[in-house]
PyMOL Python script that loads the backbone (N, CA, C, O; Angstrom):
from pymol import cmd

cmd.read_pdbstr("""\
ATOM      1  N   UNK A   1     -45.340  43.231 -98.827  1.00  0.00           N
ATOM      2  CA  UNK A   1     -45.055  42.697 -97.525  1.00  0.00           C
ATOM      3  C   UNK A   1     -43.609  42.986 -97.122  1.00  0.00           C
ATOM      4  O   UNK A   1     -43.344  43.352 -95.976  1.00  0.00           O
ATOM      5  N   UNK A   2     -42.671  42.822 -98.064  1.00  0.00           N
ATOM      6  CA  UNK A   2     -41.467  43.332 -97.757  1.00  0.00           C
ATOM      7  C   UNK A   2     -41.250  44.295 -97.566  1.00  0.00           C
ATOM      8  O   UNK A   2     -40.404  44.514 -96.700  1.00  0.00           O
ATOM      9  N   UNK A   3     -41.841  45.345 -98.212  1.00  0.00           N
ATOM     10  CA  UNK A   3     -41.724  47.239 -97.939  1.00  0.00           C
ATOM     11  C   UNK A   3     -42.150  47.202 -96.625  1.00  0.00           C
ATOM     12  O   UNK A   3     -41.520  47.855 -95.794  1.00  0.00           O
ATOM     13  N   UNK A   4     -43.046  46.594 -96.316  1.00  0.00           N
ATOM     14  CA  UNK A   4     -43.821  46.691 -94.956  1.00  0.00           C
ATOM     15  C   UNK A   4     -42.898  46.437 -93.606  1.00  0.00           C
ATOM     16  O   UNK A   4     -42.721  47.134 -92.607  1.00  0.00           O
ATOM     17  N   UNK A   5     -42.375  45.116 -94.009  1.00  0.00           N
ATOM     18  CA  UNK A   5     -40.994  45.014 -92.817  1.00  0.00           C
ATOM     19  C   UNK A   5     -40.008  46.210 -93.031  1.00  0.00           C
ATOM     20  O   UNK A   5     -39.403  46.751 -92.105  1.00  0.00           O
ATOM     21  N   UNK A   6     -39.924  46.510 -94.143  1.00  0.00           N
ATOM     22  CA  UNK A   6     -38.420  47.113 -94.116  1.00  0.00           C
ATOM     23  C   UNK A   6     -38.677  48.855 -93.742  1.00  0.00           C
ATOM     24  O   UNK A   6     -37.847  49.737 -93.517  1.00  0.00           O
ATOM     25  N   UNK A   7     -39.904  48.893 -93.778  1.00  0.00           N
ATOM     26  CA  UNK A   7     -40.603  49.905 -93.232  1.00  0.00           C
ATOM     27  C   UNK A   7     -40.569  50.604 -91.658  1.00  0.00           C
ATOM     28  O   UNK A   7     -40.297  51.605 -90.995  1.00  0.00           O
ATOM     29  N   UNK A   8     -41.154  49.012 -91.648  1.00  0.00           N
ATOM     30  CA  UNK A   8     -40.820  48.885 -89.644  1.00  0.00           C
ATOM     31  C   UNK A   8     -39.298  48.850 -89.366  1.00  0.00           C
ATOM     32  O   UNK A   8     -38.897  49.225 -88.264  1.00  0.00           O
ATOM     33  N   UNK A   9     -38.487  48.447 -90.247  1.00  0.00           N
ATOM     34  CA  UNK A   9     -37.360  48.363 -89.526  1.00  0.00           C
ATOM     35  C   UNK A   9     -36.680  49.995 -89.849  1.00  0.00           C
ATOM     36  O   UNK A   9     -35.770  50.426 -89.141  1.00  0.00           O
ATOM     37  N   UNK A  10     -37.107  50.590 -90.701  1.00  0.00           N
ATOM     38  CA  UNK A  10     -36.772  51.947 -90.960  1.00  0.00           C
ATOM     39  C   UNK A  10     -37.272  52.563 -89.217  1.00  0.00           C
ATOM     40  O   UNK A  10     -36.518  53.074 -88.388  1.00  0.00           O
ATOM     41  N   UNK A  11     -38.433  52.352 -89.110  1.00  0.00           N
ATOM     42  CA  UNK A  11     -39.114  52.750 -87.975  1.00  0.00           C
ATOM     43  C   UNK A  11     -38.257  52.630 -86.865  1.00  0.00           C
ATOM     44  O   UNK A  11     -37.780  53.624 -86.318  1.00  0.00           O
ATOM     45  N   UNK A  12     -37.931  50.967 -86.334  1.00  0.00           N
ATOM     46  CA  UNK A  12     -37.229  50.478 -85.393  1.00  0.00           C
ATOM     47  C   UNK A  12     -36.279  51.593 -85.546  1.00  0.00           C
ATOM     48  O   UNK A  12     -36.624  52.640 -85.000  1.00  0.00           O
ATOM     49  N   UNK A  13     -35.071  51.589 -86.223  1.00  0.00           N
ATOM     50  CA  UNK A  13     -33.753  52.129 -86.578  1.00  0.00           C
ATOM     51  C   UNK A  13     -34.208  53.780 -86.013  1.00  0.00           C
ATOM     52  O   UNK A  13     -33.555  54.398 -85.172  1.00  0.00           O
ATOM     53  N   UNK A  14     -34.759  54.009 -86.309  1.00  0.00           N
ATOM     54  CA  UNK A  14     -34.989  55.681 -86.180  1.00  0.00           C
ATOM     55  C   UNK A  14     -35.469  55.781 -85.238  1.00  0.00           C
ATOM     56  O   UNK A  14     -35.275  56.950 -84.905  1.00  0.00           O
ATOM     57  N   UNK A  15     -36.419  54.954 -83.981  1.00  0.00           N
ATOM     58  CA  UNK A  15     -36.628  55.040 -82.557  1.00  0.00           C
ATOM     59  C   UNK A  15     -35.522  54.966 -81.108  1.00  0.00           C
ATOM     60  O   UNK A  15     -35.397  55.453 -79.984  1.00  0.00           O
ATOM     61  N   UNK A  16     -34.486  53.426 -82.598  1.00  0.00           N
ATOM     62  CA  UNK A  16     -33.891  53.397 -81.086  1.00  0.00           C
ATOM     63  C   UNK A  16     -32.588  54.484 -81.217  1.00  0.00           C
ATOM     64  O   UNK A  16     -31.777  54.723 -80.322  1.00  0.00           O
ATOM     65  N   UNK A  17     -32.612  55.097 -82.631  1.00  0.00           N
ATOM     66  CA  UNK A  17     -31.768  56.058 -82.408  1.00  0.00           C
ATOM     67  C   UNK A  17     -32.037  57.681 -81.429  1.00  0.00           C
ATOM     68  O   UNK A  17     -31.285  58.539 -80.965  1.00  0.00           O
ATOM     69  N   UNK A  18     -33.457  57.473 -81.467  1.00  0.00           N
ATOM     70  CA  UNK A  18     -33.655  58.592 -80.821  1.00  0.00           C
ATOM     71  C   UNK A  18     -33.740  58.433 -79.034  1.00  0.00           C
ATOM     72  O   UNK A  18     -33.840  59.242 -78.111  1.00  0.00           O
ATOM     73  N   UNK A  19     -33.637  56.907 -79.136  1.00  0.00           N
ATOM     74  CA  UNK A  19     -33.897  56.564 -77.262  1.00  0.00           C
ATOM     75  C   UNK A  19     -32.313  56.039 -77.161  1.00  0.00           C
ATOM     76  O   UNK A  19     -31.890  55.704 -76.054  1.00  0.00           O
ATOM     77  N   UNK A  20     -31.555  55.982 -78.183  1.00  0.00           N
ATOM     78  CA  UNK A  20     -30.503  55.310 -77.391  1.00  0.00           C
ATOM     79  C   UNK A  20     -29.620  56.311 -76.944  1.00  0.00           C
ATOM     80  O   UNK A  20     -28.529  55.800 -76.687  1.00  0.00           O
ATOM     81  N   UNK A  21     -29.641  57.760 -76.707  1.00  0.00           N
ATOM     82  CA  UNK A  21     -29.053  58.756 -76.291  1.00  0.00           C
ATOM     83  C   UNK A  21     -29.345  58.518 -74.522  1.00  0.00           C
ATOM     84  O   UNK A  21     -28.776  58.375 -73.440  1.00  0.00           O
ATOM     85  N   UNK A  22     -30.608  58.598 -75.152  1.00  0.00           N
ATOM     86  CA  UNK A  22     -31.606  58.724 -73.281  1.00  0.00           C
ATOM     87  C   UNK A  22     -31.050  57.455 -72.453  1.00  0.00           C
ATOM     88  O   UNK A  22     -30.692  57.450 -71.275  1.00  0.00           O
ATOM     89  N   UNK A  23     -31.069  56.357 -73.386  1.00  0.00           N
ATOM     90  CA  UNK A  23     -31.003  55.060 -72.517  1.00  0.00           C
ATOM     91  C   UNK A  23     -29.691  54.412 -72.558  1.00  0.00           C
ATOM     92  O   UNK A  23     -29.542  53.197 -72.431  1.00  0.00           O
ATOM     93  N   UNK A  24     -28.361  55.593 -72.811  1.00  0.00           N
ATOM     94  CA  UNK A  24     -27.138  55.135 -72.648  1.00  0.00           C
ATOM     95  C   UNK A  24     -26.939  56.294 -71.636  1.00  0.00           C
ATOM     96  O   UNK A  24     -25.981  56.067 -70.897  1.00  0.00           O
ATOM     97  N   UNK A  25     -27.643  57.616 -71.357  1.00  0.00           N
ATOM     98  CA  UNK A  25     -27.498  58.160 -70.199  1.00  0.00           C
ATOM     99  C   UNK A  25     -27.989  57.189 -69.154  1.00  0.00           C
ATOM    100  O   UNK A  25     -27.177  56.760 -68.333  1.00  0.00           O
ATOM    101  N   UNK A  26     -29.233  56.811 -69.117  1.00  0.00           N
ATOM    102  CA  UNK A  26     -29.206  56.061 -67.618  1.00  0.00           C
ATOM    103  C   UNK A  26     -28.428  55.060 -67.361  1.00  0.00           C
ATOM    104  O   UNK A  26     -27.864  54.717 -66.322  1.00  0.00           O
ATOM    105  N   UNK A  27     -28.458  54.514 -68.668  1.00  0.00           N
ATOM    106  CA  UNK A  27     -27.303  53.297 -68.026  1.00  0.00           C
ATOM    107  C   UNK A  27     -26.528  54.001 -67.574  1.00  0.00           C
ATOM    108  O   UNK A  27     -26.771  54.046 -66.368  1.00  0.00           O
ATOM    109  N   UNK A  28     -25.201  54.980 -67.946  1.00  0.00           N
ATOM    110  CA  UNK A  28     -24.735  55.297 -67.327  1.00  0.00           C
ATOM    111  C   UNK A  28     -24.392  55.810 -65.725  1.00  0.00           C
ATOM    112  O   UNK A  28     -23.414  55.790 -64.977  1.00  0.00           O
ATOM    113  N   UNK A  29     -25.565  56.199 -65.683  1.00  0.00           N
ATOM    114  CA  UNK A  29     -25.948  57.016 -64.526  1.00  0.00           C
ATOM    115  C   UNK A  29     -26.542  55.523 -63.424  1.00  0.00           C
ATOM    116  O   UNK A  29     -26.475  55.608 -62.198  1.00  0.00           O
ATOM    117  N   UNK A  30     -26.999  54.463 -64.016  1.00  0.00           N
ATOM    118  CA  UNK A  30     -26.838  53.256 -63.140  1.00  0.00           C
ATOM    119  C   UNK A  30     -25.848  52.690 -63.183  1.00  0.00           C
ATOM    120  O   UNK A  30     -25.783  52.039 -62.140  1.00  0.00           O
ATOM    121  N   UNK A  31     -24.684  52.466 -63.987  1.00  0.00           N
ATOM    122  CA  UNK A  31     -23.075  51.823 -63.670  1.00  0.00           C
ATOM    123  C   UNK A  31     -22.535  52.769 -62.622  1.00  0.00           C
ATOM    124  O   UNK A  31     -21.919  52.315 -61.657  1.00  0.00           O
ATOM    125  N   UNK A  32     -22.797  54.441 -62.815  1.00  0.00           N
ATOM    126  CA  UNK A  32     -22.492  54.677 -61.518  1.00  0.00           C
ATOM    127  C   UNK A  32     -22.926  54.660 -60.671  1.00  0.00           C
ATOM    128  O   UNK A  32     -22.217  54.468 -59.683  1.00  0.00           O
ATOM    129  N   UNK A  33     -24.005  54.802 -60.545  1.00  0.00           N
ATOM    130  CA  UNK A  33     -24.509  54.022 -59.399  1.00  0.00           C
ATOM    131  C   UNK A  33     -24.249  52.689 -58.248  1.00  0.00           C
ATOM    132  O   UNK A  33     -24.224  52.512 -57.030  1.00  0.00           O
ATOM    133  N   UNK A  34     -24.059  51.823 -59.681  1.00  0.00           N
ATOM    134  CA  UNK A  34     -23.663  50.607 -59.262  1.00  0.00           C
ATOM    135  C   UNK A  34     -22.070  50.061 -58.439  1.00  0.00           C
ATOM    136  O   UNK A  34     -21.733  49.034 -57.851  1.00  0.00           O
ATOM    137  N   UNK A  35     -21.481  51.183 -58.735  1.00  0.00           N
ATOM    138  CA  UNK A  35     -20.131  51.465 -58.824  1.00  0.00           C
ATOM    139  C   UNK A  35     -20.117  52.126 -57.066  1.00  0.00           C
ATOM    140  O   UNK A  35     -19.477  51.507 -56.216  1.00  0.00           O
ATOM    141  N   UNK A  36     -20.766  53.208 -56.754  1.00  0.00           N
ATOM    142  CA  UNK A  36     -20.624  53.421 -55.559  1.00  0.00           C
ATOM    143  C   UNK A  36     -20.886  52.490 -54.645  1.00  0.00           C
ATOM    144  O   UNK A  36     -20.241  52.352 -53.606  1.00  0.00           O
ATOM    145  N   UNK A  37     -22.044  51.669 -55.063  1.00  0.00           N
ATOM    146  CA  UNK A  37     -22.871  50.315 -53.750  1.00  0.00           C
ATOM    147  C   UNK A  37     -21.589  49.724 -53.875  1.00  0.00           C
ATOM    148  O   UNK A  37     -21.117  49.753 -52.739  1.00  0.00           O
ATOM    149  N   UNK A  38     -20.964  49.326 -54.466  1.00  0.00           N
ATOM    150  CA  UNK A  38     -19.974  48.363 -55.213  1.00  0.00           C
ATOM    151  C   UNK A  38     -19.052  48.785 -53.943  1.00  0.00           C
ATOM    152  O   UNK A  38     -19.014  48.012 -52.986  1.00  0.00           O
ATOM    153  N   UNK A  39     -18.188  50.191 -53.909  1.00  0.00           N
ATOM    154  CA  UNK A  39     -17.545  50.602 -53.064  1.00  0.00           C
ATOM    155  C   UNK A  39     -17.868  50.388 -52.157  1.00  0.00           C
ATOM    156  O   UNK A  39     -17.246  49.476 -51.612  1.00  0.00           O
ATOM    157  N   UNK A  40     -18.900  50.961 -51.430  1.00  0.00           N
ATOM    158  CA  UNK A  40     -19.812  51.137 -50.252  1.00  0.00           C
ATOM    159  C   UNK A  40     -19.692  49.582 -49.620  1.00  0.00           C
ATOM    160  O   UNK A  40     -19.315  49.374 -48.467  1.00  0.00           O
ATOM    161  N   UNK A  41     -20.025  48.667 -50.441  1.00  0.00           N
ATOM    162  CA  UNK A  41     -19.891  47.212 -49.965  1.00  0.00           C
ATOM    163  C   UNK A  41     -18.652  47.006 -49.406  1.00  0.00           C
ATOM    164  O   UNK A  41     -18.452  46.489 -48.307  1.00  0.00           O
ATOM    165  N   UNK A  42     -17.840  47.406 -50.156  1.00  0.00           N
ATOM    166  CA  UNK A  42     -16.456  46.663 -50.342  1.00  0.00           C
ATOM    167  C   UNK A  42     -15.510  47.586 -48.932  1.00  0.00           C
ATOM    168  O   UNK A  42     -14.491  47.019 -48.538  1.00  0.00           O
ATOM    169  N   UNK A  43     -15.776  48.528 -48.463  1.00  0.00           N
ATOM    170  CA  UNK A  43     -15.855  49.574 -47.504  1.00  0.00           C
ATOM    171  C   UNK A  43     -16.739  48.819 -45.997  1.00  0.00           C
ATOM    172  O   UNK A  43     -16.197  48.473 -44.947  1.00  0.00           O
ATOM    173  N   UNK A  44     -17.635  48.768 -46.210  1.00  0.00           N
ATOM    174  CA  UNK A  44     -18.148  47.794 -44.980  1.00  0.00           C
ATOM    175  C   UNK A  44     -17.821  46.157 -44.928  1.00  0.00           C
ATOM    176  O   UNK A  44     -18.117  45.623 -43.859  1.00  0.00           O
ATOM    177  N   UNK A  45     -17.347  45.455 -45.773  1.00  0.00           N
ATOM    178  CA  UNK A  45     -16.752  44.580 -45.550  1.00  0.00           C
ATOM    179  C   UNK A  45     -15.396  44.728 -44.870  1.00  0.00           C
ATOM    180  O   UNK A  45     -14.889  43.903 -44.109  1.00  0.00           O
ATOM    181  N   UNK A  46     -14.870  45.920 -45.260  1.00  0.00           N
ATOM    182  CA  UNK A  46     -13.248  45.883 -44.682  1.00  0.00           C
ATOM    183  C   UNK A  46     -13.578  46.155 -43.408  1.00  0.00           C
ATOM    184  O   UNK A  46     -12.656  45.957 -42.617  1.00  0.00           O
ATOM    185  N   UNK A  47     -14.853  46.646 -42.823  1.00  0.00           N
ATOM    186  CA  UNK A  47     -15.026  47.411 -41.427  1.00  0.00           C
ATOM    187  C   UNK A  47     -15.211  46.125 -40.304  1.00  0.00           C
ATOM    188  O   UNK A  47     -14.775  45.944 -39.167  1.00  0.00           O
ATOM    189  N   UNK A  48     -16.273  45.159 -41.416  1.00  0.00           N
ATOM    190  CA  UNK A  48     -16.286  43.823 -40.510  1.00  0.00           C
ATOM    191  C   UNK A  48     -15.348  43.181 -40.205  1.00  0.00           C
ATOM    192  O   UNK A  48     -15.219  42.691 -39.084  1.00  0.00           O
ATOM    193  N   UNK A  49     -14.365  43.037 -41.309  1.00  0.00           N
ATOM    194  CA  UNK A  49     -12.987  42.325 -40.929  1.00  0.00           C
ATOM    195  C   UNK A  49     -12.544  43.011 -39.619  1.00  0.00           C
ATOM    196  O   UNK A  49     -12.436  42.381 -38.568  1.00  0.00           O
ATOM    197  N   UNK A  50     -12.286  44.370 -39.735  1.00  0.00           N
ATOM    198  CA  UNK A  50     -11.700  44.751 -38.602  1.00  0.00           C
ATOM    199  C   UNK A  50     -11.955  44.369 -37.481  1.00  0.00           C
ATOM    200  O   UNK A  50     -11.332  43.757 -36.614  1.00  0.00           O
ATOM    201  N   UNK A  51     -13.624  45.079 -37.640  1.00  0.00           N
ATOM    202  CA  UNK A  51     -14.033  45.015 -36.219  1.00  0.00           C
ATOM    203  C   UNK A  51     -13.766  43.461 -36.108  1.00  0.00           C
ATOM    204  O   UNK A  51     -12.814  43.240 -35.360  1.00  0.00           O
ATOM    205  N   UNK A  52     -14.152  42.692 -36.467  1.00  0.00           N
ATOM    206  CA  UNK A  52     -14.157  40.887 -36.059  1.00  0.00           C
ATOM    207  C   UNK A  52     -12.243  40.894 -35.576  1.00  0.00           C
ATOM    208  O   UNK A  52     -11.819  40.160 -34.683  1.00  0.00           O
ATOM    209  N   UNK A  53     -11.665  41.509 -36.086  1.00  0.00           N
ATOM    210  CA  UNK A  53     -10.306  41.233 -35.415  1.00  0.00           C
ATOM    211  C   UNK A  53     -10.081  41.412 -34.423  1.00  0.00           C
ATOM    212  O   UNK A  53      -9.424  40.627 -33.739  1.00  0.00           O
ATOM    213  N   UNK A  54     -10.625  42.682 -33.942  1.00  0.00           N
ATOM    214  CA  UNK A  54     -10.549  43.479 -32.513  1.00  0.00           C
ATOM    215  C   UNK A  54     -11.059  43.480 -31.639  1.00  0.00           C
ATOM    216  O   UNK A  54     -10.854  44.100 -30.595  1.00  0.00           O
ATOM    217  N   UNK A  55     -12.482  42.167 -32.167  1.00  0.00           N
ATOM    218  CA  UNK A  55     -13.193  41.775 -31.402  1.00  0.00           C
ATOM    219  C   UNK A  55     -12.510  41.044 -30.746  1.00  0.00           C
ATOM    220  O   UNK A  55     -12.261  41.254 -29.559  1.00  0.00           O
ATOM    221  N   UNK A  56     -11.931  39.684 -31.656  1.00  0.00           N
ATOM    222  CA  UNK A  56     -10.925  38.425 -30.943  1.00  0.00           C
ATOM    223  C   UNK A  56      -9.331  39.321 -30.002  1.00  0.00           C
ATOM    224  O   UNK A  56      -8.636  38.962 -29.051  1.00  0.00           O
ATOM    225  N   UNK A  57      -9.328  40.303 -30.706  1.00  0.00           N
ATOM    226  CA  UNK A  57      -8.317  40.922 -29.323  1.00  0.00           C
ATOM    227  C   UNK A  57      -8.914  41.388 -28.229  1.00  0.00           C
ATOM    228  O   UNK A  57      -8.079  41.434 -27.326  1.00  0.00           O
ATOM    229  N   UNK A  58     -10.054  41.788 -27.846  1.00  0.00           N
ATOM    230  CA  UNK A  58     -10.253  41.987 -26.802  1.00  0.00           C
ATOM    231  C   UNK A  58     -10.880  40.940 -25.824  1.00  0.00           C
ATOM    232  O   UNK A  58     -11.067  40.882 -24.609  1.00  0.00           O
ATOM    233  N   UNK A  59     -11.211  39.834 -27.314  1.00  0.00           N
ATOM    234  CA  UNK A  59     -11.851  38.718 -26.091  1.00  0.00           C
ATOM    235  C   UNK A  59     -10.432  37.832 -25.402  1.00  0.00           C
ATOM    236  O   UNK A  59     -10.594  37.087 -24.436  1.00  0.00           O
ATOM    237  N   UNK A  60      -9.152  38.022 -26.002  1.00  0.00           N
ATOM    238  CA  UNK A  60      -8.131  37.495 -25.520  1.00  0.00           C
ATOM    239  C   UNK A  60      -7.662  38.200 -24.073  1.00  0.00           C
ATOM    240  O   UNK A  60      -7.536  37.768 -22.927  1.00  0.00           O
ATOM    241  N   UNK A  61      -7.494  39.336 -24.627  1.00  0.00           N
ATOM    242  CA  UNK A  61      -7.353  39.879 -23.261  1.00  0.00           C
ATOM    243  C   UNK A  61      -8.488  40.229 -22.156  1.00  0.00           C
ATOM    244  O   UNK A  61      -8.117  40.850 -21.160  1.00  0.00           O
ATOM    245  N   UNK A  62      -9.898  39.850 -22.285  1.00  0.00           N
ATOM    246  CA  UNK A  62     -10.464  40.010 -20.896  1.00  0.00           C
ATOM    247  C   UNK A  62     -10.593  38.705 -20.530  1.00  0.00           C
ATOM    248  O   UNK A  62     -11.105  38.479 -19.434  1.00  0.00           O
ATOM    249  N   UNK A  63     -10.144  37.558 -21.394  1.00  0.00           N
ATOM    250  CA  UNK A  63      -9.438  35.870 -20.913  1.00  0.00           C
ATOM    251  C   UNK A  63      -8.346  36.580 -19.871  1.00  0.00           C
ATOM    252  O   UNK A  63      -8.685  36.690 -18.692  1.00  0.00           O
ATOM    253  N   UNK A  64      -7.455  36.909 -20.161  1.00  0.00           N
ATOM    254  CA  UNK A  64      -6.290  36.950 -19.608  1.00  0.00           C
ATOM    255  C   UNK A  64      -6.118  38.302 -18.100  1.00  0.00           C
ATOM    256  O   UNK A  64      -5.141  38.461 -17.369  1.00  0.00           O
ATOM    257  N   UNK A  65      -7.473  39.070 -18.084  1.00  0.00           N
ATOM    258  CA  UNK A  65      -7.655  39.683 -17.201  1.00  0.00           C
ATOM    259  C   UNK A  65      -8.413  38.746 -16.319  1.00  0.00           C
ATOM    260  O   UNK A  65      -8.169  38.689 -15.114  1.00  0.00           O
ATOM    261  N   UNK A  66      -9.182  38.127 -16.802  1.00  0.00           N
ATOM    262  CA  UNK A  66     -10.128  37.320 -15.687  1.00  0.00           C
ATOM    263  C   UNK A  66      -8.883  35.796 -14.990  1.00  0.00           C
ATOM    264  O   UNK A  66      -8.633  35.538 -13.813  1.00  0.00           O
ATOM    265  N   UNK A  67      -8.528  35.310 -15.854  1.00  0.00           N
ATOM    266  CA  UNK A  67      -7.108  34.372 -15.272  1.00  0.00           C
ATOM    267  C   UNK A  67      -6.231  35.289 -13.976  1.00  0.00           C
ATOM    268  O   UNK A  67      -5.793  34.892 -12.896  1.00  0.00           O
ATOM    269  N   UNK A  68      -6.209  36.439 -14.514  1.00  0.00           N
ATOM    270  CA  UNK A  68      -5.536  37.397 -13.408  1.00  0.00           C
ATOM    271  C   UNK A  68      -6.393  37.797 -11.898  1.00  0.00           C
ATOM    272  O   UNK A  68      -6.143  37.948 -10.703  1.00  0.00           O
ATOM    273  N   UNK A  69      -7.369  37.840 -12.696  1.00  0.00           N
ATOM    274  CA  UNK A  69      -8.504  37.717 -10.910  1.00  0.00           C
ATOM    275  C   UNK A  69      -8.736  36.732 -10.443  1.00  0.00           C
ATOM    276  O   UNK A  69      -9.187  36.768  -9.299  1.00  0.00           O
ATOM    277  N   UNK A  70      -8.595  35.776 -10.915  1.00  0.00           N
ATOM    278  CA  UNK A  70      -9.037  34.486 -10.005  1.00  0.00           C
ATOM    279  C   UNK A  70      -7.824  34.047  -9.473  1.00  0.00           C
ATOM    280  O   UNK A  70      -7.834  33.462  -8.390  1.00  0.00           O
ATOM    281  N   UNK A  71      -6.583  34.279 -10.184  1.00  0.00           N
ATOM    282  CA  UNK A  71      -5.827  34.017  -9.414  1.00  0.00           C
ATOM    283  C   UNK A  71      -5.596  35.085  -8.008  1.00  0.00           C
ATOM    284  O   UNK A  71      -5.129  34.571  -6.992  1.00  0.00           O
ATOM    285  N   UNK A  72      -5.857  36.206  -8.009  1.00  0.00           N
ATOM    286  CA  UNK A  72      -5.809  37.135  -7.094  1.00  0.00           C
ATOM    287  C   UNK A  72      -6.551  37.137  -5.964  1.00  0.00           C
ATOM    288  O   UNK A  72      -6.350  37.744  -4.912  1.00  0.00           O
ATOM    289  N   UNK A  73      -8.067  35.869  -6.497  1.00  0.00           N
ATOM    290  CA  UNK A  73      -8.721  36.068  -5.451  1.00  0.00           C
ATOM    291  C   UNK A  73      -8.790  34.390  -5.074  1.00  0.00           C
ATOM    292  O   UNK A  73      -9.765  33.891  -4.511  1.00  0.00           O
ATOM    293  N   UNK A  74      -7.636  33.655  -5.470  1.00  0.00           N
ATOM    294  CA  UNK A  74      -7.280  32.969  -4.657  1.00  0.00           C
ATOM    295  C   UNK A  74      -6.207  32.693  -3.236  1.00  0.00           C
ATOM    296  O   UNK A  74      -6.042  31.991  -2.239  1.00  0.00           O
ATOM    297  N   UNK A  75      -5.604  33.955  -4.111  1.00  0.00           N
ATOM    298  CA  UNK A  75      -4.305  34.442  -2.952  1.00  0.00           C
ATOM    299  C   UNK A  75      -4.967  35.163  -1.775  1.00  0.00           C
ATOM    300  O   UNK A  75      -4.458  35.231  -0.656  1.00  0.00           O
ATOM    301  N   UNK A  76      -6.257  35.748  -2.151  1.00  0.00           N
ATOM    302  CA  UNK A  76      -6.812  36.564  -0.715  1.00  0.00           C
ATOM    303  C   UNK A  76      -7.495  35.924  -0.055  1.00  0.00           C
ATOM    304  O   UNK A  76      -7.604  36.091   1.160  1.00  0.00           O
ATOM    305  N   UNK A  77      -8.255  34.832  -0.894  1.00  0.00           N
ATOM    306  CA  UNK A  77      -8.820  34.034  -0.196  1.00  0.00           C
ATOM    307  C   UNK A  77      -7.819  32.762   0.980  1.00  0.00           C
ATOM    308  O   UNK A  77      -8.323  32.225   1.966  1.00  0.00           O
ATOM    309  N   UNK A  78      -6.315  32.541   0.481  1.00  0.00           N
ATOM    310  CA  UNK A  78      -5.261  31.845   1.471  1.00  0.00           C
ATOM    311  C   UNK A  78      -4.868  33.144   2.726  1.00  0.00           C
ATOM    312  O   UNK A  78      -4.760  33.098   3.952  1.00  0.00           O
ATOM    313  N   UNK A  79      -4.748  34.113   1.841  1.00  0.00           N
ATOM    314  CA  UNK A  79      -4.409  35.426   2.845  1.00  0.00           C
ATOM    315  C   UNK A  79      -5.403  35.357   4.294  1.00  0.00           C
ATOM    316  O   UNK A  79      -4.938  35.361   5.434  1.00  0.00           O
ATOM    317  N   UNK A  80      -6.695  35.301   3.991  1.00  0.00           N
ATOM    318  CA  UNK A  80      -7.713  35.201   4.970  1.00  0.00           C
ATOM    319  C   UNK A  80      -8.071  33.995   5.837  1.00  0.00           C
ATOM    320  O   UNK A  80      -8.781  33.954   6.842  1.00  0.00           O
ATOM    321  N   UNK A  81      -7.638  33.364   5.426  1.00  0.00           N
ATOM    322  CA  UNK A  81      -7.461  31.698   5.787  1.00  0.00           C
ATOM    323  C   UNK A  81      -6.672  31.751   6.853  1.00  0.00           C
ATOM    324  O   UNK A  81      -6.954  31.139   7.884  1.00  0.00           O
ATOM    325  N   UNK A  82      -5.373  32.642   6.696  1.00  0.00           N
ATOM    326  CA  UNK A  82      -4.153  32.261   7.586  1.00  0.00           C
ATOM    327  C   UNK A  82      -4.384  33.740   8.497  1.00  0.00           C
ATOM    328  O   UNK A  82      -3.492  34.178   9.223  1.00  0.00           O
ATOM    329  N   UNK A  83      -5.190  34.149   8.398  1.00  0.00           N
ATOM    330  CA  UNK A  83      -5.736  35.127   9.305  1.00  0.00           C
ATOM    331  C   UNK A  83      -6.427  34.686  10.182  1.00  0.00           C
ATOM    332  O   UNK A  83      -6.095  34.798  11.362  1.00  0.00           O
ATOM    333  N   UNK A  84      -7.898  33.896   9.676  1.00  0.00           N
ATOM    334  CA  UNK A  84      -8.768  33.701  10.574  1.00  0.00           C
ATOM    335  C   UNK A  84      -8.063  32.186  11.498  1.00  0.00           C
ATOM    336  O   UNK A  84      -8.804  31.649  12.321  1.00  0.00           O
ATOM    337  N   UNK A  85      -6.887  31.714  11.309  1.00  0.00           N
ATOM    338  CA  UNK A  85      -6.400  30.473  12.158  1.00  0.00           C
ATOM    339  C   UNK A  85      -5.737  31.151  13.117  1.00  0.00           C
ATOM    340  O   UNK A  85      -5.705  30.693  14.259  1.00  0.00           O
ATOM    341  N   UNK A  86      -5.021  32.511  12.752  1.00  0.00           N
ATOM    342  CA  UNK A  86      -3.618  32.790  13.739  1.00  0.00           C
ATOM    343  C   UNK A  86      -4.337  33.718  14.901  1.00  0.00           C
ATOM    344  O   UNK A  86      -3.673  34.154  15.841  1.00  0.00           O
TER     345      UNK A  86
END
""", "prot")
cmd.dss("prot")
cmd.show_as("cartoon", "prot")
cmd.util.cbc("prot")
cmd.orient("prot")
């Protein structure tokens, strides 16, 4: 019974030596893998930051363009006022 395990483990030993070539290439070949998504993520996160920054700058300034028209079209609207009296 003991030859028998130590048999199999002769077995084991000599399989995973022959797969652990194969199956330290893929790993490999999936860390890099993993490694580009990794980038790729880390690359579109920086894009969201941006864009979300440039978003809040432009929503500041079409605040500050529209403050500028209403005030403009309150002045035309007094402009016309003192037209249609005189």
């Amino acid at each position: 019974m003991i030859l028998d395990n130590l048999m199999d483990f002769e077995n084991i030993s000599e399989i995973l030596r022959t797969i652990s070539p194969q199956l330290i290439e893929n790993l490999s070949k999936l860390f890099t893998l993993l490694k580009i998504v990794g980038i790729i993520f880390i690359v579109y996160v920086a894009y969201l930051i941006v864009n979300f920054i440039l978003n809040i700058k432009k929503e500041r300034r079409i605040k500050r363009i529209e403050k500028k028209i209403d005030s403009i079209e309150k002045k035309l609207d007094l402009v016309l006022k003192n037209k249609k009296q005189k």
